[in-house]
N, C-alpha and C positions, 0 to 999 in steps of 0.2 A: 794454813788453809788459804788457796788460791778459790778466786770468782772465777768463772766458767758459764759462759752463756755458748748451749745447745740448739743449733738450727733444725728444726724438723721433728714435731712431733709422733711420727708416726712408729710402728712396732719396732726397730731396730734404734732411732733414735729415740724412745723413749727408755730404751734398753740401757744404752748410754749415760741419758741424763740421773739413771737409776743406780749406776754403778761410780758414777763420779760425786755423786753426790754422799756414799760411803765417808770421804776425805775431804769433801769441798763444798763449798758454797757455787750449787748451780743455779742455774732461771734457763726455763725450757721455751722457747719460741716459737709458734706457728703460726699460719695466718686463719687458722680452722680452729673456733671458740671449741667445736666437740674434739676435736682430737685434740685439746690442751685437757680439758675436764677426763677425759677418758684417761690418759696418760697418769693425772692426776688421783684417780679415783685406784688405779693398779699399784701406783705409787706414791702412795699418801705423804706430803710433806715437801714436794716439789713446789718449786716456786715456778711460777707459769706467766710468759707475757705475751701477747696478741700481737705478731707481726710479721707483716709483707716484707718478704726479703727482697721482692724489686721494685721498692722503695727506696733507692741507695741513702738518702737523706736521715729516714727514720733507720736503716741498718747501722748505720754508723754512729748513732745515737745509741741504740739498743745496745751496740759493743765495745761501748768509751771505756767503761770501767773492769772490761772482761780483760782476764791476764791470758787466757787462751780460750780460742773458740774452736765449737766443735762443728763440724759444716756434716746434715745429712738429710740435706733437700732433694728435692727429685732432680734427675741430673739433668732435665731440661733448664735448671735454673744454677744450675752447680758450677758453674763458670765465670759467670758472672758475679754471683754471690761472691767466688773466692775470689774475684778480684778486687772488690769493696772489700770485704775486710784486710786481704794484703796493703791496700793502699791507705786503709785504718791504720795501718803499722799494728797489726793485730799477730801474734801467732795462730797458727789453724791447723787442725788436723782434718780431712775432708776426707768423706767416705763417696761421695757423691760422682756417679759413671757418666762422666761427662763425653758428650760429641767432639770437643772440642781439644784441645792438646793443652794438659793444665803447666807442661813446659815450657808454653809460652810466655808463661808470667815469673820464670826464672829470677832475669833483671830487674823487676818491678821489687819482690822482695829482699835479694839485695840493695838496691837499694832503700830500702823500708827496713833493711836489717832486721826482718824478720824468717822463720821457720814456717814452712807449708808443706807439713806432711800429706801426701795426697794418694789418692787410690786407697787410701790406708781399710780394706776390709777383711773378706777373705778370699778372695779371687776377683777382680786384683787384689791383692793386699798379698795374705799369707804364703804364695805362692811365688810370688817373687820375693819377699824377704828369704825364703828357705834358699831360692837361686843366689841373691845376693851376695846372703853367708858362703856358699861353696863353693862361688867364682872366687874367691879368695883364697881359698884351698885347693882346687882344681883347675887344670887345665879342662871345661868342658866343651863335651859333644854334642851333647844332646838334652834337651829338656822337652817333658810333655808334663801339664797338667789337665787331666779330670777330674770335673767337678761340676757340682749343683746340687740342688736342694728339692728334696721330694714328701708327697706328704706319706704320713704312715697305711692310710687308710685311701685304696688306690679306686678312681670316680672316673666310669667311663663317662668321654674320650679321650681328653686329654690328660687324666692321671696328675696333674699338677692343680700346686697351689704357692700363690705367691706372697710373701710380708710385704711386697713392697708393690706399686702400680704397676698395673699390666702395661701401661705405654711405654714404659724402661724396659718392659722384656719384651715389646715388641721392637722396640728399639733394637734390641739384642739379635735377634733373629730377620733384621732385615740388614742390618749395616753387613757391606763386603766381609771377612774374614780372610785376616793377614795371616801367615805364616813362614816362618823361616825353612827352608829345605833345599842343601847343601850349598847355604851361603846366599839364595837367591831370596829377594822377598815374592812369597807365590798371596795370590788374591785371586778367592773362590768365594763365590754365594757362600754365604749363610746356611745349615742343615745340611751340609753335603759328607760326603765320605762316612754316614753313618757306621757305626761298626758294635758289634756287642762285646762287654767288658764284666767278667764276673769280676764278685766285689766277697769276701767271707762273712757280712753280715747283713750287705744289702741284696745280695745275689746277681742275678742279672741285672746288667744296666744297659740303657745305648748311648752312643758317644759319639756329637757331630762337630760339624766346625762351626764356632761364631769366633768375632773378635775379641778375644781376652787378652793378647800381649802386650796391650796398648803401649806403655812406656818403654818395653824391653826392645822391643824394634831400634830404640835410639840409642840406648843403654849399655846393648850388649851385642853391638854390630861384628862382636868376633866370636860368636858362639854358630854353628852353620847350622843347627837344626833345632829350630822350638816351635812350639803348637801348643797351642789348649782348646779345648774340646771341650763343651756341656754337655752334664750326665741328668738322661729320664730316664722313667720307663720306657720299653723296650716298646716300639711307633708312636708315640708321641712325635716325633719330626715328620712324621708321614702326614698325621693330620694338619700341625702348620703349613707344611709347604700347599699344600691342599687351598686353606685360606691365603696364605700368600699369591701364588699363583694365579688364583680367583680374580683378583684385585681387593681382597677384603681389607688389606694393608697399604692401600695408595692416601696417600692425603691429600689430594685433589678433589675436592668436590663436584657431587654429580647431581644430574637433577631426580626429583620425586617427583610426580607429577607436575603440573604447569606453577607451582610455586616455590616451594620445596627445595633445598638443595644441601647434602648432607655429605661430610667426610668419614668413605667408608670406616677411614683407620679411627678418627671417634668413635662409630660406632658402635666397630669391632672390640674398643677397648671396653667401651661402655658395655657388651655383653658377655664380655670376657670378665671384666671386675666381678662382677655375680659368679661367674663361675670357679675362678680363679682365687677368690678372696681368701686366706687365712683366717679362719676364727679365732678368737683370743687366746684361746685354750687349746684350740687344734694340733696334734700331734705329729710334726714331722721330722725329719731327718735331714743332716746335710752329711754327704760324699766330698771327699776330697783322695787324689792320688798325685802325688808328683812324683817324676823320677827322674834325677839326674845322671849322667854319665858322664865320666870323664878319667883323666889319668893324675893321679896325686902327684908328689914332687919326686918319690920313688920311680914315674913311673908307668905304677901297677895300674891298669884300668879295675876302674870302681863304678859300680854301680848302686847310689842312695835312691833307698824309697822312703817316701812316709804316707801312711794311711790314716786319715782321721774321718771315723765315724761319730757323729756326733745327734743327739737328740734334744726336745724338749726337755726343758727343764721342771720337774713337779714343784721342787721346793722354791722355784724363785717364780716361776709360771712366765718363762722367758722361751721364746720359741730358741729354735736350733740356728736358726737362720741369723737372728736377732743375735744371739749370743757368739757367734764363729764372729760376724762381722763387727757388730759394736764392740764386742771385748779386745779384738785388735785394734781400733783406732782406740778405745779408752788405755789399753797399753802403752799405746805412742805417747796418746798425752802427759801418762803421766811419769813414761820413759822424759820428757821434753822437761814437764814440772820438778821433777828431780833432779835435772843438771846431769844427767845422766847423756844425751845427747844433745848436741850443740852446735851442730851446722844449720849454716843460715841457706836459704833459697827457696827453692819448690826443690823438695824431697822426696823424688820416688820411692818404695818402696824397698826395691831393689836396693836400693843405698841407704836404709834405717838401721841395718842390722850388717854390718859388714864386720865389727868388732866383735868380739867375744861377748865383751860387759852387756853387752847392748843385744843381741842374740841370746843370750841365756834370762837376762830381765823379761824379756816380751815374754822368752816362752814359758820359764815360769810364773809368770804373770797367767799365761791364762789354762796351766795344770790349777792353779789355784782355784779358778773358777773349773775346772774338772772336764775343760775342754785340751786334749792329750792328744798328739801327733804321732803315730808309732812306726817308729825308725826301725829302717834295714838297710845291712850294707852286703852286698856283693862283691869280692873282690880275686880279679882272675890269677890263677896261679903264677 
């Protein structure tokens, strides 16, 4: 039984501290007395401590005695964070969608001879593991992932709802969107090239561009086409680009009358929380499709898909969101706490699972939790 101190009380990191704690001795961290209680009260038995992670002083105190920590702060802080703990000489697995390039802190844990598994969710996260594994197997062409997460019960306008702060997915929706196509890096706005995408259990979807390749840009500079796309319902990107456009998305502050001076993109977040918010028990779904293409060592061009539909959970009362994403980084960890993998540095995703041993643990790791990826292969005569 290893110690394991979790950053980030909130729905997915409580998700987490809930499932590691099966095996381990955890202590769940935030700086919000209600979202430790709340966490608490869902998962009776959690050990809970009050604290600012941009605090480097008290972070590094809080994580003396932790054998590996679990990073799932907001990603405005997610960077930072993981650089105080790497420099703790800490291991980490970090789910948190940082601005910031968390490869830059490569060297830092080597020399810390430490493991920083990072991006570890489900997009980033699962989506590049799946690539990982079958760059190794395949010569590939081509990669696309869609995905996102929707609620079950659809609320005009915007039909969403989010576990996590509306400022990360505004975030999402204003950063450029990188893409690979035929070898070039292309950079388009954010919502653009919408397109509609049936699904056999979600139905129709729509599918634009944001920036999700983030590591694989550097990664996998010899693949010539990859893209990921976020899936809504079908014009939700109409009404964002709507408020983006507007300027309801600037951070610049403007004036309110002669005293007054307020940042629309606060605002906007702040009235989008209300709308946006996941209730505890709120029913949603997450979509996920990748598909790779490529030519095996025959050859043959082949074409893998996997489909994962996934839901709320009744018996654990674990949203869908919470569980895709936590249940992968709690994989990694305890793929790491097992001796099971064993490189040192910041570890993309893309490079967690390139072994067999290591590819078959994660994913039956999370059939166990009854979260199932359902494979197809295509292969041309």
């Amino acid at each position: 039984m290893k110690n394991i101190t979790v950053l980030g009380a909130g729905m997915v990191g409580g998700a987490i501290a809930a499932d590691m704690a099966a095996n381990h001795r955890v202590t769940l961290a935030d700086y919000s007395q209600d979202a430790l209680d709340k966490a608490k009260a869902r998962y009776p038995g959690l050990e809970t401590r009050l604290l600012d992670v941009t605090d480097t002083g008290r972070l590094q105190k809080a994580i003396r005695n932790a054998d590996l920590v679990i990073s799932a702060v907001p990603g405005s802080l997610g960077f930072k964070t993981l650089h105080t703990i790497i420099s703790a000489g800490k291991n980490v697995v970090d789910i948190s969608f940082t601005l910031e390039n968390p490869l830059d802190l490569h060297e830092l844990a080597l020399k810390k001879d430490v493991t920083a598994i990072v991006d570890c969710g489900v997009a980033p996260g699962m989506d590049n593991i799946l690539l990982g594994y079958h760059n190794e197997r395949l010569t590939i062409s081509e990669f696309v992932c869609l995905v996102g997460g929707l609620p079950k019960i659809r609320k005009w306008p915007f039909e969403y709802k989010a576990p996590f702060s509306p400022a990360d997915v505004i975030e999402e929706y204003t950063r450029p969107a990188r893409y690979v196509e035929n070898g070039r890096l292309i950079v388009r706005k954010p919502l653009t090239d919408p397109e509609l995408v049936e699904f056999e259990r979600a139905g129709t979807l729509e599918a634009f561009n944001t920036d999700g390749l983030r590591t694989l840009i550097q990664t996998m500079p010899h693949i010539p086409n990859m893209k990921e796309k976020t899936l809504r319902y079908p014009g939700h990107s109409e009404y964002i680009r709507v408020l983006k456009e507007s300027g309801f998305f600037d951070s610049k502050k403007i004036r309110i009358g002669q005293n007054t001076e307020v940042s629309p993109l606060e605002f906007t977040a702040g009235i989008l929380f209300k709308e946006w918010k996941l209730e505890d028990d709120e029913e949603e779904i997450t979509v996920m499709r990748v598909v790779i293409k490529g030519s095996n060592k025959e050859g043959r061009r082949e074409t893998i898909t996997y489909d994962l539909f996934d839901e709320y959970c009744h018996n654990t009362r674990v949203s869908s969101m919470a569980r895709t994403t936590g249940y992968t980084a709690t994989a990694a960890a305890n793929m790491l706490l097992d001796g099971v993998f064993r490189e040192k540095g910041v570890i993309p995703p893309e490079n967690l699972c390139r072994e067999q041993q290591c590819f078959e643990y994660l994913m039956d790791y999370q059939k166990e939790r009854n979260i199932v990826y359902q494979k197809r292969i295509e292969r041309d005569d």
